[in-house]
C-alpha positions as CSV (number, residue, x, y, z in Angstrom):
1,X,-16.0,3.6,40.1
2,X,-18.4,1.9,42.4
3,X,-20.0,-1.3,41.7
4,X,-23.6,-2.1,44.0
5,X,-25.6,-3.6,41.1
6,X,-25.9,0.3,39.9
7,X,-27.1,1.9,36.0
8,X,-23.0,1.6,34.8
9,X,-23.0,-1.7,36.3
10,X,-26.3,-3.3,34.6
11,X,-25.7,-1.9,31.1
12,X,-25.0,-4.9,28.6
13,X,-21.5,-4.7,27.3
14,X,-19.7,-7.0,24.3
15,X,-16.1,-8.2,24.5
16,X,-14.1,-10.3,21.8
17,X,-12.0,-13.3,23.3
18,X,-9.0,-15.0,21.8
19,X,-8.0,-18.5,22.8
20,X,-4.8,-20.7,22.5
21,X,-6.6,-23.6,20.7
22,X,-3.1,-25.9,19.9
23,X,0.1,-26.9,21.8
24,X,2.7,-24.0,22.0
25,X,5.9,-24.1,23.8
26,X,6.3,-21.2,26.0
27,X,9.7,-18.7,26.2
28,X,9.6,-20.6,29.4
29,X,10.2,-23.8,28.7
30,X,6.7,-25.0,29.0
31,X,5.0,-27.2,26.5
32,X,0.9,-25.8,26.6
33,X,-1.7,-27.9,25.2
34,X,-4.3,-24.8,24.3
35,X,-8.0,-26.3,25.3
36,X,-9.9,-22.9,23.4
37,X,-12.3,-23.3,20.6
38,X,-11.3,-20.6,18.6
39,X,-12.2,-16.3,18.6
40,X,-15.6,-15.4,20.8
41,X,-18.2,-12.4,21.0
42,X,-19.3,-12.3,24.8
43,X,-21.6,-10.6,26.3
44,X,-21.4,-8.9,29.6
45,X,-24.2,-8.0,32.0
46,X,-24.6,-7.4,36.1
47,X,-21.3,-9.9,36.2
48,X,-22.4,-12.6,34.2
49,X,-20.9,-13.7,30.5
50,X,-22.9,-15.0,27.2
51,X,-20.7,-16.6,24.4
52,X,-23.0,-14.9,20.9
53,X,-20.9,-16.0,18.6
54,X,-18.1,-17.9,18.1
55,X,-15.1,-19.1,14.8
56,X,-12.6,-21.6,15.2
57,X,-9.3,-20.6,14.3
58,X,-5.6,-21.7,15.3
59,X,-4.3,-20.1,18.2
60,X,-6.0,-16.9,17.6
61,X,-4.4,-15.7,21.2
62,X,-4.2,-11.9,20.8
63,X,-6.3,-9.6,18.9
64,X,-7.6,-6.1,18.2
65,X,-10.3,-4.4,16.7
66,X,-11.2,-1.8,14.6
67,X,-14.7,-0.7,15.3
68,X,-15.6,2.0,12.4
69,X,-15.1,-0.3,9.9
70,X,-16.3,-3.9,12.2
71,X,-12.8,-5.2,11.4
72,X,-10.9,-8.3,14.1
73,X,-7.3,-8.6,12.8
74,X,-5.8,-11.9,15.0
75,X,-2.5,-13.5,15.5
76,X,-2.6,-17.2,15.2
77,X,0.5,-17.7,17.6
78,X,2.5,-20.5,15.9
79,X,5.7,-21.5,14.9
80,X,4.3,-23.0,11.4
81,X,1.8,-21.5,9.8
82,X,0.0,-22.3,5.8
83,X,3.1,-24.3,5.3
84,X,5.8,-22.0,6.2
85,X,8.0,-20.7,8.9
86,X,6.6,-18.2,11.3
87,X,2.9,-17.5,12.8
88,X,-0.4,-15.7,11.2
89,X,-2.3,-13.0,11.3
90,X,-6.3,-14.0,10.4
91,X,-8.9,-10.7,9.0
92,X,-12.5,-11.0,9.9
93,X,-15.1,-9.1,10.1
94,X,-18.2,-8.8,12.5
95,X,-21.8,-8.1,11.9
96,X,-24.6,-5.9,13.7
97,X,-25.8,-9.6,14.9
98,X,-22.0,-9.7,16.2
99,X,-21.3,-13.2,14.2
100,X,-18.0,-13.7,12.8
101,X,-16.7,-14.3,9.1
102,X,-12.7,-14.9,8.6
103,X,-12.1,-13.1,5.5
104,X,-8.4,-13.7,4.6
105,X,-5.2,-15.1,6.6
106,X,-1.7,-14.7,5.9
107,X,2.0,-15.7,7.4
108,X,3.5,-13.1,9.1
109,X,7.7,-14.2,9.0
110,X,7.8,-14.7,12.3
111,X,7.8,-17.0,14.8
112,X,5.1,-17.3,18.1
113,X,3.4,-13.4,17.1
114,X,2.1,-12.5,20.3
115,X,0.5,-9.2,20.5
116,X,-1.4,-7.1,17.3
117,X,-2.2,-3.0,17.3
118,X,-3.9,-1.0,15.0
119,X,-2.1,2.2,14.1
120,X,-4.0,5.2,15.2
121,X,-3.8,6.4,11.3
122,X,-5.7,2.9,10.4
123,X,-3.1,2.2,8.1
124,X,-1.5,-0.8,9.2
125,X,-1.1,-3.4,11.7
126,X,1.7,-4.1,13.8
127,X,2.8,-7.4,15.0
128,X,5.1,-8.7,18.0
129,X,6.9,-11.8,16.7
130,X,7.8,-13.2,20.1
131,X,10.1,-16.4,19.7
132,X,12.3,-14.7,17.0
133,X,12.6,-11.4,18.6
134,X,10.9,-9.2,15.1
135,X,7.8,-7.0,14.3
136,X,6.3,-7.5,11.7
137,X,3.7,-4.4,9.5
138,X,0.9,-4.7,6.9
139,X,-0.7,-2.2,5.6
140,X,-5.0,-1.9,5.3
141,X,-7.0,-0.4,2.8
142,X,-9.5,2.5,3.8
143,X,-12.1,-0.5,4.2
144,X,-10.2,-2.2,6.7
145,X,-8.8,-5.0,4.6
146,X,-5.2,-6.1,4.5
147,X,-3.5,-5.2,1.7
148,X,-1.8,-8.4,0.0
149,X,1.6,-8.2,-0.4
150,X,2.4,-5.2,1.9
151,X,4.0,-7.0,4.7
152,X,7.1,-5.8,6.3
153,X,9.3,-7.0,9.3
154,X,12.3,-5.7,11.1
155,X,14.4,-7.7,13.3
156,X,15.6,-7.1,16.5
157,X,19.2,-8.0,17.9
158,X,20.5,-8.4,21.2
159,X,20.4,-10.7,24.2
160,X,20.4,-9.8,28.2
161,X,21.5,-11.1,31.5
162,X,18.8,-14.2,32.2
163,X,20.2,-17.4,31.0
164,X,17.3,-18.8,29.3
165,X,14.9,-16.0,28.4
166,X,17.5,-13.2,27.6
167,X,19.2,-15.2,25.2
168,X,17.8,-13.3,21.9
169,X,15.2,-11.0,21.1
170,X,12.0,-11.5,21.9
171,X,9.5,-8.7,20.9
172,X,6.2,-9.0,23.3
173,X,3.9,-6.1,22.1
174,X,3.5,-3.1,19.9
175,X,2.1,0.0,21.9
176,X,1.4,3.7,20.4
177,X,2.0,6.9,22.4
178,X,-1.1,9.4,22.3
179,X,0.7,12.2,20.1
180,X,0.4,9.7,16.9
181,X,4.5,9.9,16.9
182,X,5.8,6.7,18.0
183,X,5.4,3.3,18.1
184,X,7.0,1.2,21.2
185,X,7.8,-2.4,21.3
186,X,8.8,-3.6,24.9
187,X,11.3,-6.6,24.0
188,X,11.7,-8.8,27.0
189,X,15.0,-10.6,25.4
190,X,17.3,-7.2,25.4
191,X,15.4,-5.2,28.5
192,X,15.3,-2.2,26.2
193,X,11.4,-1.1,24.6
194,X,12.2,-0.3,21.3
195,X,11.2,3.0,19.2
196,X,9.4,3.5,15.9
197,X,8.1,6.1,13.7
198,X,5.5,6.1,11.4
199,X,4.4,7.6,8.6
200,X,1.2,6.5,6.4
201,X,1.6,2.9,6.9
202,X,5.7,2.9,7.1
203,X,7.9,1.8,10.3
204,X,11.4,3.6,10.9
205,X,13.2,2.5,13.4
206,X,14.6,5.0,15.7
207,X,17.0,3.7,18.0
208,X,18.2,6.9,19.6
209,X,14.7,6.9,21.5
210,X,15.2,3.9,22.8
211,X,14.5,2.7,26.3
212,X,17.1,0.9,28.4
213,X,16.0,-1.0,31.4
214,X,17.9,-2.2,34.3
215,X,19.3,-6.0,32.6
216,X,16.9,-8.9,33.7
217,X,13.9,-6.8,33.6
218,X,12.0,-8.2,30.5
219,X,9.7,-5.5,29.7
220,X,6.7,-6.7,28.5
221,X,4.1,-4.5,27.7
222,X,3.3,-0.4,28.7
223,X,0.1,2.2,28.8
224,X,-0.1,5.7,28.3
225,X,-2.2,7.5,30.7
226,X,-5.0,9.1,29.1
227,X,-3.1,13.0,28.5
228,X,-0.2,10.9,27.6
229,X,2.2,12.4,29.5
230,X,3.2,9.3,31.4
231,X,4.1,6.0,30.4
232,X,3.5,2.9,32.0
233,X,6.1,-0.4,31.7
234,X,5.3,-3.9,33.0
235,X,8.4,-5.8,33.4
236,X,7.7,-9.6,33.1
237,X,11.2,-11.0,35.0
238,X,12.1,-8.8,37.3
239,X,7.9,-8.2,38.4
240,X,8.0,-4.3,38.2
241,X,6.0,-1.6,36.9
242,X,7.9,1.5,36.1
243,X,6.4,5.1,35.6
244,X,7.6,7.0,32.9
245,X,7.3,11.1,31.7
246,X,7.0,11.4,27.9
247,X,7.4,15.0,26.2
248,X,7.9,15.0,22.6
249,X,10.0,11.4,22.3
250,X,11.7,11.9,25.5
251,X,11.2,9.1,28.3
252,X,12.3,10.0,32.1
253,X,12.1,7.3,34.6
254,X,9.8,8.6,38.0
255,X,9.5,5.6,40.0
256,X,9.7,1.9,40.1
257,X,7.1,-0.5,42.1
258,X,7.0,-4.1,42.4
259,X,4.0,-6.0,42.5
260,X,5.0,-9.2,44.6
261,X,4.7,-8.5,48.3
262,X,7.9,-8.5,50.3
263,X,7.9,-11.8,51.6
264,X,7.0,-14.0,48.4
265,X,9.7,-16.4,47.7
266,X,8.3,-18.7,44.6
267,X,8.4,-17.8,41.0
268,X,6.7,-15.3,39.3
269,X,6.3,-13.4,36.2
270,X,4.2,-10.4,35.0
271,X,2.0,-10.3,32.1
272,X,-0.4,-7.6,32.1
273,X,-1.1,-3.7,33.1
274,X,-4.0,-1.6,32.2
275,X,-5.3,1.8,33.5
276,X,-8.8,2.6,33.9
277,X,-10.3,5.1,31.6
278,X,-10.6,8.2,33.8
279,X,-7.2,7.4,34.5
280,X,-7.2,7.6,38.5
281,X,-6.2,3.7,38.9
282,X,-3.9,1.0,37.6
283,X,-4.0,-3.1,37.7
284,X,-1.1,-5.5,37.3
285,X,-0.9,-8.9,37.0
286,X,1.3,-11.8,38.7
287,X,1.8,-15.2,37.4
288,X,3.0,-17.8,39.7
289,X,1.6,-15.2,42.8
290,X,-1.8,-15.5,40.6
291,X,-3.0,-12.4,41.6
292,X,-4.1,-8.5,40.3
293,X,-2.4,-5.7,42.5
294,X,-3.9,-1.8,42.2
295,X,-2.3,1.0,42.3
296,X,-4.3,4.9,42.7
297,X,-2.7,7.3,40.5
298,X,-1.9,9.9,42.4
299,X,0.1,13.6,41.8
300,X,2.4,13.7,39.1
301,X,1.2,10.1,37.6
302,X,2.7,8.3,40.5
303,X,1.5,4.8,41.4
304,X,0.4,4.4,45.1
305,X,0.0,0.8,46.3
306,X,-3.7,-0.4,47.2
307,X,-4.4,-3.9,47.4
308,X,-3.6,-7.3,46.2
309,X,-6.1,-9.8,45.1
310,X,-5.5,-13.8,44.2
311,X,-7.0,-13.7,40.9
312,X,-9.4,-16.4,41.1
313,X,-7.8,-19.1,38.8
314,X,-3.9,-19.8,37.7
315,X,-1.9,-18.0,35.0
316,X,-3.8,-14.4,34.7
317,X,-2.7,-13.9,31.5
318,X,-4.7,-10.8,30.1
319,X,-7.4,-8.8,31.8
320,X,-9.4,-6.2,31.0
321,X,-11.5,-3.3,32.2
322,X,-14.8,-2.7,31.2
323,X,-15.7,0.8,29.3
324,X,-17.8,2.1,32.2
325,X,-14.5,1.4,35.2
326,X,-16.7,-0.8,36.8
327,X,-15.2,-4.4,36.4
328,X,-11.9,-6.3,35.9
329,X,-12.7,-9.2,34.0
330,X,-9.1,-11.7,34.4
331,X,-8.8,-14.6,32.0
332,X,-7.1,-17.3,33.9
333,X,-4.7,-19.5,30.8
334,X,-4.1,-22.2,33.0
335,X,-7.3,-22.8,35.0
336,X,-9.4,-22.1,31.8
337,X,-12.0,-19.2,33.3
338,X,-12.7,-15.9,33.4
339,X,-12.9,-14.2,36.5
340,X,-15.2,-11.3,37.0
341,X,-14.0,-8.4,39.3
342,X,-16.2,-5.4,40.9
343,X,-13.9,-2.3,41.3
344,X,-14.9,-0.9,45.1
345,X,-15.0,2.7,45.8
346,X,-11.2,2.3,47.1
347,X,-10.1,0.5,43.6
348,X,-9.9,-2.9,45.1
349,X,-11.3,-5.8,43.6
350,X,-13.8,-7.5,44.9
351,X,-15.2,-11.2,42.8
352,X,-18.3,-11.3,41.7
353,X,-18.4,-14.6,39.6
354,X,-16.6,-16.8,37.2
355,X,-17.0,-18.3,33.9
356,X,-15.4,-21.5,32.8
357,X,-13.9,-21.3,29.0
358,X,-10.8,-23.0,27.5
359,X,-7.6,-21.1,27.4
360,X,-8.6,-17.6,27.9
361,X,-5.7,-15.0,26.8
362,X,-7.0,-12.1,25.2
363,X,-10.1,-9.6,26.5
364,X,-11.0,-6.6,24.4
365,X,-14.4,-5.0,24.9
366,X,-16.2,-3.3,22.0
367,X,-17.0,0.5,22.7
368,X,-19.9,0.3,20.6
369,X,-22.0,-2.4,19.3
């Protein structure tokens, strides 16, 4: 992973971008007036971003995609949405010339849905309903296309220790372990990442594989490394990244880092953690600090600390690393821009550039185009 203007470095990538385009108040307590025009196709070359294409939608401020079949399925993170209680989730599709259509939009029953996966069958979505603590599950047809009238949710109950965001459930993301078994959702409101399994397109909840975290944690969002074998947590409160084994359902805790340095005394919260594709580093993300710390995977799938860099902006809320390991690219919420990251022989960060765009929350790169 060495960035010095090299092939990996050169080659023109795509990425799809979701924005917060509308005012949404935060778990926080903050009221955020989203200044994003919508869902964007980006390209990416030598450090420097294109927008190709862009739709307007409502708070489209998580997303995933399903490349085979050239399929975006979006949350529109809201509180009301086509008249009725709870968010969205939008369907488009994208062409060879990478422009957008929307091609059907639905509510989701529940409120603020942060976070959207694609099970690794392609039979459904899963949804994070963050403000009322659910998750929500439709299924899709063999073309990609949401099946009306599918949708399911199951509600989480429960509350933790922080006065103000412990009080209820509140569901952040929906991960899937590598052995096509389970189906994770941290949940920062009860500090415990709940268990799924699937079958077809069908959620069970299985609560005896449930992880409990230390109370005022808020876990947030996890990884698997790339065998699977270990798991990766980001805890949003308590600004840690825990290291899980994983054998056949069975989590075992390995180690705990934090990612603020000793002698920080403001307010922070995490937000984001992603591992590099050949697995040998991991990136973490501070709010309040503002800033991405790296970790080398070492034996046994141990994190060992390596440097901590201000991210460029305020608010990293989601970053991403590009399919050749050669970049971070960090979109800063509050300071609308993305900043662009070189990964150094060492795994530090080094910036390359910036690029100024409303409201940036959600980076996923396209694999192929």
């Amino acid at each position: 992973m060495n960035w010095s203007g090299s092939e990996s470095g050169e080659m023109k990538q795509y990425f799809v971008l979701g924005s917060y385009t509308e005012p949404i108040l935060f778990g926080t307590g903050e009221l955020f007036q989203g200044k994003g025009r919508g869902i964007s196709i980006c390209s990416f070359e030598g450090g420097v971003i294109e927008v190709i294409s862009e739709i307007a939608l409502k708070n489209p401020s998580f997303l995933c995609i399903d490349e085979p079949r050239r399929k975006i399925y979006s949350v529109n993170e809201l509180k009301e949405y086509l008249g009725k209680w709870g968010g969205g989730l939008t369907q488009l599709s994208y062409g060879e010339d990478l422009s957008i259509v929307e091609e059907g939009t639905w509510n989701v029953g529940g409120t603020d849905p942060c976070h959207i996966e694609l099970s690794p069958n392609g039979r459904f979505v899963a949804i994070a309903n963050f403000a009322n603590g659910s998750v929500t599950s439709f299924s899709v047809d063999g073309s990609g296309a949401v099946v009306d009238g599918s949708r399911s949710i199951i509600a989480h109950e429960g509350q933790s220790l922080h006065p103000i965001r412990q009080r209820g459930p509140h569901a952040h993301s929906c991960v899937f372990s590598k052995d096509g078994k389970l189906m994770l959702v941290p949940d920062l409101g009860i500090d415990r990442v709940v268990m799924y399994t699937y079958e077809g397109d069908r959620l069970t909840p299985a609560a005896e594989l449930d992880i409990v975290v230390p109370p005022g944690s808020g876990p947030r969002y996890g990884e698997f490394s790339k065998d699977g074998t270990r798991f990766y947590l980001i805890n949003e409160i308590s600004s840690q990244v825990m290291v899980f084994s994983y054998e056949e359902g069975d989590f075992s805790l390995l180690q705990t880092v934090h990612t603020l340095p000793d002698d920080f005394t403001g307010d922070n919260i995490c937000s984001d953690l992603h591992v590099t594709g050949d697995g040998t580093m991991l990136y973490a993300s501070n709010r309040g600090h503002d800033s991405i710390v790296s970790y080398r995977v070492v034996e046994n799938g141990l994190l060992a600390f390596v440097d901590r860099q201000g991210c460029g902006g305020k608010t990293p809320r989601n970053f991403a690393i590009d399919p050749t390991d050669s970049f971070v690219l960090v979109g800063n919420q509050d300071s609308d821009d993305i900043t662009i990251f070189a990964i150094t022989e060492t795994g530090a960060l080094h910036l390359v550039n910036q690029f100024h765009t409303g409201s940036p929350v959600c980076i996923r790169f396209l694999h192929t185009t």
